[in-house]
C-alpha positions as a Python dict, from the first residue, in 0.01 Angstrom:
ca = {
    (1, 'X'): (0, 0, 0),
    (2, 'X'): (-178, -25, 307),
    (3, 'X'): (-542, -20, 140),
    (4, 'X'): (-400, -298, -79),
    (5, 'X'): (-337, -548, 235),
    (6, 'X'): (-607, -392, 398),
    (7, 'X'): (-786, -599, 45),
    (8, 'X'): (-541, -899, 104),
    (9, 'X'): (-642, -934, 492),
    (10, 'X'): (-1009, -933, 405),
    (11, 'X'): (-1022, -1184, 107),
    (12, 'X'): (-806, -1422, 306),
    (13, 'X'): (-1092, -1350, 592),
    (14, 'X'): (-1365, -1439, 357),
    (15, 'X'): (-1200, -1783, 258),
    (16, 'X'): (-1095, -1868, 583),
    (17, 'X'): (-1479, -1854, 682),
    (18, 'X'): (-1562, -2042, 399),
    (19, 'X'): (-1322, -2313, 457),
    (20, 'X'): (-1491, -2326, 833),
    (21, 'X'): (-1845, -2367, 676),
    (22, 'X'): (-1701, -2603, 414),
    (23, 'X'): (-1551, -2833, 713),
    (24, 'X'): (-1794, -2841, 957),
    (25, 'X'): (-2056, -2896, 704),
    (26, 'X'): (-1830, -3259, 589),
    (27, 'X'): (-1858, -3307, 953),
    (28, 'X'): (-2155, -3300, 1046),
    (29, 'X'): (-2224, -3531, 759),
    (30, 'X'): (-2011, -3782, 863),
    (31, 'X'): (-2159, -3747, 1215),
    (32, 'X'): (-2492, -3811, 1101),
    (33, 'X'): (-2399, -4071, 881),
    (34, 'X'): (-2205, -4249, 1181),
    (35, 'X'): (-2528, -4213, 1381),
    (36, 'X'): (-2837, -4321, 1119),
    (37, 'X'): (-2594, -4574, 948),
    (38, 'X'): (-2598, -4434, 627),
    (39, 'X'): (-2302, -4477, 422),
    (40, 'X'): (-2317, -4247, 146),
    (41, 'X'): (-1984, -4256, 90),
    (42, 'X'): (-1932, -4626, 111),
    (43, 'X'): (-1973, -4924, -163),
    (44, 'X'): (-2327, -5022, -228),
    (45, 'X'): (-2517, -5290, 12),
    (46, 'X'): (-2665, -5627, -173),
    (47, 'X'): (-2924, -5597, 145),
    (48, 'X'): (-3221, -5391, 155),
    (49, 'X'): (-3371, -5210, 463),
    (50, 'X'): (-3753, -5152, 503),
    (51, 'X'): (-3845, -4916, 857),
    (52, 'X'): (-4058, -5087, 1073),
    (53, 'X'): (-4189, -4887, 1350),
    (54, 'X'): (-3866, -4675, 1327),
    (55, 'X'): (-3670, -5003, 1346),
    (56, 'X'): (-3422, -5082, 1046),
    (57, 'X'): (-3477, -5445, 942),
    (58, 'X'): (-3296, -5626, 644),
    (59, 'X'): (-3493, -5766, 366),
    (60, 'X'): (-3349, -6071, 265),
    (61, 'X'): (-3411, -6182, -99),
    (62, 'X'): (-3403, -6561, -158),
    (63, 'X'): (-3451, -6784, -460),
    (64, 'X'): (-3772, -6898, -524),
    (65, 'X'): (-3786, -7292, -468),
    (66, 'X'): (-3842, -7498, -727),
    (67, 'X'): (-4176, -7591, -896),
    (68, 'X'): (-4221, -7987, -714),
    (69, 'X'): (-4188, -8270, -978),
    (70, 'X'): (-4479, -8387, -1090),
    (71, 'X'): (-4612, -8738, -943),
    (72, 'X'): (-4656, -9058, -1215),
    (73, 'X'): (-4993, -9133, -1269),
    (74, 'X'): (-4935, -9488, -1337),
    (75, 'X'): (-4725, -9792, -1210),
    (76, 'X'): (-4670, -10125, -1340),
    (77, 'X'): (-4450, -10432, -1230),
    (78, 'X'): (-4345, -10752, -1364),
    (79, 'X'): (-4389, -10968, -1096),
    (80, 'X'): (-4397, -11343, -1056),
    (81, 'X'): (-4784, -11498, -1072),
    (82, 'X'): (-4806, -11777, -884),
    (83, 'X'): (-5115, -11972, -805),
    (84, 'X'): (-5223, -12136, -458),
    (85, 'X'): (-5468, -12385, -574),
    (86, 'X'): (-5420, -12693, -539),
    (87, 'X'): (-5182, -12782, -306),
    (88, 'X'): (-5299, -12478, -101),
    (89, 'X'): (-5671, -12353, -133),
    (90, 'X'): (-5656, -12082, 166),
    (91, 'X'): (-5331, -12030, 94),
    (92, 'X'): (-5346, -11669, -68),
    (93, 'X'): (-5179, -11491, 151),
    (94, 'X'): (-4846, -11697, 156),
    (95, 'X'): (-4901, -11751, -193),
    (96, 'X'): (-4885, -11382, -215),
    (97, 'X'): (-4584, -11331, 20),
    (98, 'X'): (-4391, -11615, -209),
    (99, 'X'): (-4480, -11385, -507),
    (100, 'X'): (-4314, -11083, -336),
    (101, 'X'): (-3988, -11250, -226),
    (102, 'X'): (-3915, -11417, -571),
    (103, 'X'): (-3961, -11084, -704),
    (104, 'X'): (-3692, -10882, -426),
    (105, 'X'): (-3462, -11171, -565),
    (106, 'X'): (-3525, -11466, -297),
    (107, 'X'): (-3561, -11825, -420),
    (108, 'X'): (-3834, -11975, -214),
    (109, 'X'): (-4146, -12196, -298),
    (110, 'X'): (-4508, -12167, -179),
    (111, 'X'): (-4432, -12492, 13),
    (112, 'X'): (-4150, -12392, 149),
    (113, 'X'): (-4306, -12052, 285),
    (114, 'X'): (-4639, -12219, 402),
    (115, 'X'): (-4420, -12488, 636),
    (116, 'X'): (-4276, -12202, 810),
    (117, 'X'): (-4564, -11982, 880),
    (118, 'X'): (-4678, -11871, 1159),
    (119, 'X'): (-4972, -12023, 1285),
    (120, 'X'): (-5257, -12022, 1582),
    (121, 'X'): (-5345, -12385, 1583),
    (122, 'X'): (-5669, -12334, 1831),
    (123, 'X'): (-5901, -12637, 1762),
    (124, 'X'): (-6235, -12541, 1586),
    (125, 'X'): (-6546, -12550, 1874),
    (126, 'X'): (-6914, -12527, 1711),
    (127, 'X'): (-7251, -12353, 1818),
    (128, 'X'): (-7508, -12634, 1801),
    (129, 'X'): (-7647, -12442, 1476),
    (130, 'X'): (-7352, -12527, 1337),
    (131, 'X'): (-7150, -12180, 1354),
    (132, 'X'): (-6834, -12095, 1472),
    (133, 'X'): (-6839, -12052, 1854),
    (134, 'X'): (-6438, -12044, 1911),
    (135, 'X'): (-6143, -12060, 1680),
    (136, 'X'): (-5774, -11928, 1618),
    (137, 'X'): (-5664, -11565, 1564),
    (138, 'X'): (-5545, -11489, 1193),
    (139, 'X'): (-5355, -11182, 1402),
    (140, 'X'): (-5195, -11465, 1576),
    (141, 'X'): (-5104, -11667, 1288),
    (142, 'X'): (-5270, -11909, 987),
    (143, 'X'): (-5590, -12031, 1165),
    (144, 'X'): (-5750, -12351, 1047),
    (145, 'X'): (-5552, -12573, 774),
    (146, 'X'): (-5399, -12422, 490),
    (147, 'X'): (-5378, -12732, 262),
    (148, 'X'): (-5739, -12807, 287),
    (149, 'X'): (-5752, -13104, 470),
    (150, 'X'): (-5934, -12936, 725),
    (151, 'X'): (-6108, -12634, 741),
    (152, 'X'): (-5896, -12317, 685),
    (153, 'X'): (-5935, -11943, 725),
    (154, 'X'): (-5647, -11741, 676),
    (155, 'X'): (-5372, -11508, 867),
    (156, 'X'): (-5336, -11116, 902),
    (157, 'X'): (-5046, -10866, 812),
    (158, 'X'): (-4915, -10899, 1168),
    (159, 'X'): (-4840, -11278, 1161),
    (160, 'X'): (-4712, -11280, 822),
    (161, 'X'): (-4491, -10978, 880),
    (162, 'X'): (-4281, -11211, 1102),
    (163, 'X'): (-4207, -11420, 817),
    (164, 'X'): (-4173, -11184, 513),
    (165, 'X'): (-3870, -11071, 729),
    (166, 'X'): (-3783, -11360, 767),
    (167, 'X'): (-3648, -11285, 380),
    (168, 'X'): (-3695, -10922, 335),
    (169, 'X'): (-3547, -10754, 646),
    (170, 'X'): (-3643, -10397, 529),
    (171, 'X'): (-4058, -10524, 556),
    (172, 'X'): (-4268, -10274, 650),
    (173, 'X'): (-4651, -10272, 775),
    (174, 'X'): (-4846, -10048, 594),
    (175, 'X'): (-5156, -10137, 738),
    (176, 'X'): (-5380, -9848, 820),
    (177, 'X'): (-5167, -9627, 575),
    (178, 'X'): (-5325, -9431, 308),
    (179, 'X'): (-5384, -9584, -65),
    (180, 'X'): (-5111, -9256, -207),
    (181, 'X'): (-4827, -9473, -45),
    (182, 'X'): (-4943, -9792, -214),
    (183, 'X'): (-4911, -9649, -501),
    (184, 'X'): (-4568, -9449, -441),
    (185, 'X'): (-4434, -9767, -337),
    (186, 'X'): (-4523, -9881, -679),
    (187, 'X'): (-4326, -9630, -851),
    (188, 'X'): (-4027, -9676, -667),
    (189, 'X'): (-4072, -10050, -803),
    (190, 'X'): (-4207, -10216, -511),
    (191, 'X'): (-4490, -10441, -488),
    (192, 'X'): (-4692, -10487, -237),
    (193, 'X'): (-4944, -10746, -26),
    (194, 'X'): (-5309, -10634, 38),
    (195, 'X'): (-5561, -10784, 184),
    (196, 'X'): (-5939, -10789, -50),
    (197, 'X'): (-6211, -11032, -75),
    (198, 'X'): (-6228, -11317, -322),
    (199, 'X'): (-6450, -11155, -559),
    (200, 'X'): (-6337, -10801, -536),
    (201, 'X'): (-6644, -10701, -405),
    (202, 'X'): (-6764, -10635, -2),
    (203, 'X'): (-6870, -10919, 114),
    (204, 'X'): (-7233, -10914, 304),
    (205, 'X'): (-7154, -11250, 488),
    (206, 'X'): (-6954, -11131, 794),
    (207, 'X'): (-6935, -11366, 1087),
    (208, 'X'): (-6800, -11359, 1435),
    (209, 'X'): (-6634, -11590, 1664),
    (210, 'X'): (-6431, -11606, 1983),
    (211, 'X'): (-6081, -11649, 2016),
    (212, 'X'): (-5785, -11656, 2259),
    (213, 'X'): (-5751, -11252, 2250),
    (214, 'X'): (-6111, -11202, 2226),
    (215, 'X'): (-6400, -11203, 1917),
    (216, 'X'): (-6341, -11117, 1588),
    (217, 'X'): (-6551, -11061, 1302),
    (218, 'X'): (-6444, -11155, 951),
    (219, 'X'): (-6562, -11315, 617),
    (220, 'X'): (-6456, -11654, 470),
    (221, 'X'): (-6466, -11406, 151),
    (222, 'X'): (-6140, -11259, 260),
    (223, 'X'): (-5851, -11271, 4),
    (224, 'X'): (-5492, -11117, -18),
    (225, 'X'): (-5313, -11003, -353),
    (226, 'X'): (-5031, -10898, -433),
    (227, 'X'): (-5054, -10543, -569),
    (228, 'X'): (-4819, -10438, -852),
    (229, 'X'): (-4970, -10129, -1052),
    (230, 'X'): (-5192, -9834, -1106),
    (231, 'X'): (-5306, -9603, -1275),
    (232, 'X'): (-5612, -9333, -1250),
    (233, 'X'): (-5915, -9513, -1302),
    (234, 'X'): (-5734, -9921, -1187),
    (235, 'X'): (-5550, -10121, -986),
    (236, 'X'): (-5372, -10461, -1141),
    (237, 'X'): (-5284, -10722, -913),
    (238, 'X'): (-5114, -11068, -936),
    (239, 'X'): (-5403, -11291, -758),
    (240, 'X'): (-5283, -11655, -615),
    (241, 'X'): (-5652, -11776, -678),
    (242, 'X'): (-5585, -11768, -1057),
    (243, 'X'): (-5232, -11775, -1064),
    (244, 'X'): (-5281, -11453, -1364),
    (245, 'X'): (-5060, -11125, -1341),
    (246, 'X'): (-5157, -10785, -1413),
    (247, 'X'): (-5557, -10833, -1304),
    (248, 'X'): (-5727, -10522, -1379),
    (249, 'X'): (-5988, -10417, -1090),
    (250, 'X'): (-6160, -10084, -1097),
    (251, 'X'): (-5990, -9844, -841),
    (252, 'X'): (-6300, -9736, -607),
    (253, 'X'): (-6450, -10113, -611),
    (254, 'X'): (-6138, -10246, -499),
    (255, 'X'): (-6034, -9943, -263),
    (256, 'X'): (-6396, -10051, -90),
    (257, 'X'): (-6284, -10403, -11),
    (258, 'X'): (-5928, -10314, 106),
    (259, 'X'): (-6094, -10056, 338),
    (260, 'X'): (-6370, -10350, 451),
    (261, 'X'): (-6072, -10589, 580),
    (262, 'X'): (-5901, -10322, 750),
    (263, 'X'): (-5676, -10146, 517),
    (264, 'X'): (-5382, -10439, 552),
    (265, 'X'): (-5084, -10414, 343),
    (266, 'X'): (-4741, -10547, 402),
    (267, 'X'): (-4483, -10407, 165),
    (268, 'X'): (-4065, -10274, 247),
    (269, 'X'): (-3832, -10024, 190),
    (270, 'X'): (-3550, -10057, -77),
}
């Protein structure tokens, strides 16, 4: 009997230890888990962690974006043509303008439009060779006479942006503006005004003269259209000197008279 719970005394010993071991063991695993922030015993993560210099960092995954859509390569609008001549023979830019409010939905004629522009009515003063010593603006307004019944010249995007709000309060200036937005303005449906040469070609004529704000040089070649498609070898324009839509004029030759009369466009925002 006592050599049997001498045998009870040191199985229950044996256990006993083991439980000990089997404890502090689950202990210290939870203590080091507590400490490194490793949860084994906790639901998965959705975030990854990369070691950077001993520093735990998450690793976010995201979505890629997606692919951008891809730009039209052509434009075309169905705009109004309307022709200057006769009534007004340097009349193409108001001509133009008339062209573009008709076709944002205002009722106005070429008449009508040319009464109310702006103009820089500085009188005409000659060279005794016959050239232009002094004259109006055309960044001041219409310079000369429009109708013809004296000589005219013509009038920049900054005077006749003060009328085409006149009718189209969201106008915008484009001038100086790369060609790209030209031609996104066309595929949002939106024509636009530019400023070329008669001929669609750059002029070799240029001439100078003073004014109030000081000289300016210019052609008497210089034309404005109004722009109303694309695509990636042309431009098509309505032009006031022929009163025909849709004129088809090789991109680069006309990109090279837009950029000789200073990149003008007038245009808006829907």
């Amino acid at each position: 009997m006592p050599v049997l719970w001498k045998g009870i005394q040191v199985t229950f010993g044996f256990f006993l230890i083991l439980g000990l071991l089997f404890a502090s063991g689950v202990f210290a695993m939870l203590l080091y888990a507590k400490i490194t922030g490793q949860g084994w015993f906790s639901e998965s993560s959705t975030i990854a962690y990369a070691d950077t210099l001993g520093t735990r960092q998450p690793i976010i995954i995201t979505a890629a974006p997606p692919p951008p859509v891809p730009l039209a390569p052509s434009a075309m609008l169905k705009a109004p043509a309307i022709r200057q001549h006769p009534e007004l023979p340097s009349g193409c830019e108001v001509t133009s303008l008339t062209m573009m409010v008709q076709y944002y939905g205002v009722a106005k004629s070429k008449m009508e439009m040319a009464s109310e522009m702006k103009r820089d009515k500085t009188p005409l003063k000659r060279n005794k060779d016959g050239s232009i010593a002094y004259w109006g603006n055309p960044n001041l307004g219409f310079v000369g006479e429009v109708t013809g019944s004296a000589k005219g010249f013509g009038i920049y995007h900054g005077a006749l942006l003060e009328l085409q709000k006149q009718y189209i309060p969201t106008a915008i200036d484009l001038t100086k503006q790369p060609f790209d937005m030209l031609e996104q303005q066309l595929r949002d449906g939106i024509p636009s005004i530019v400023w070329t040469t008669i001929n669609f070609q750059v002029p070799d004529n240029w001439v100078i003269w003073d004014t109030p704000i000081g000289p300016i040089q210019t052609t008497f070649m210089e034309h404005a259209v109004l722009l109303v498609g694309f695509d990636e070898q042309n431009v098509y324009v309505n032009d006031p000197s022929t009163g025909k839509s849709n004129v088809k004029i090789d991109k680069a030759q006309f990109l090279e008279t837009w950029e000789a009369m200073g990149h003008q466009a007038l245009s808006y925002k829907l």
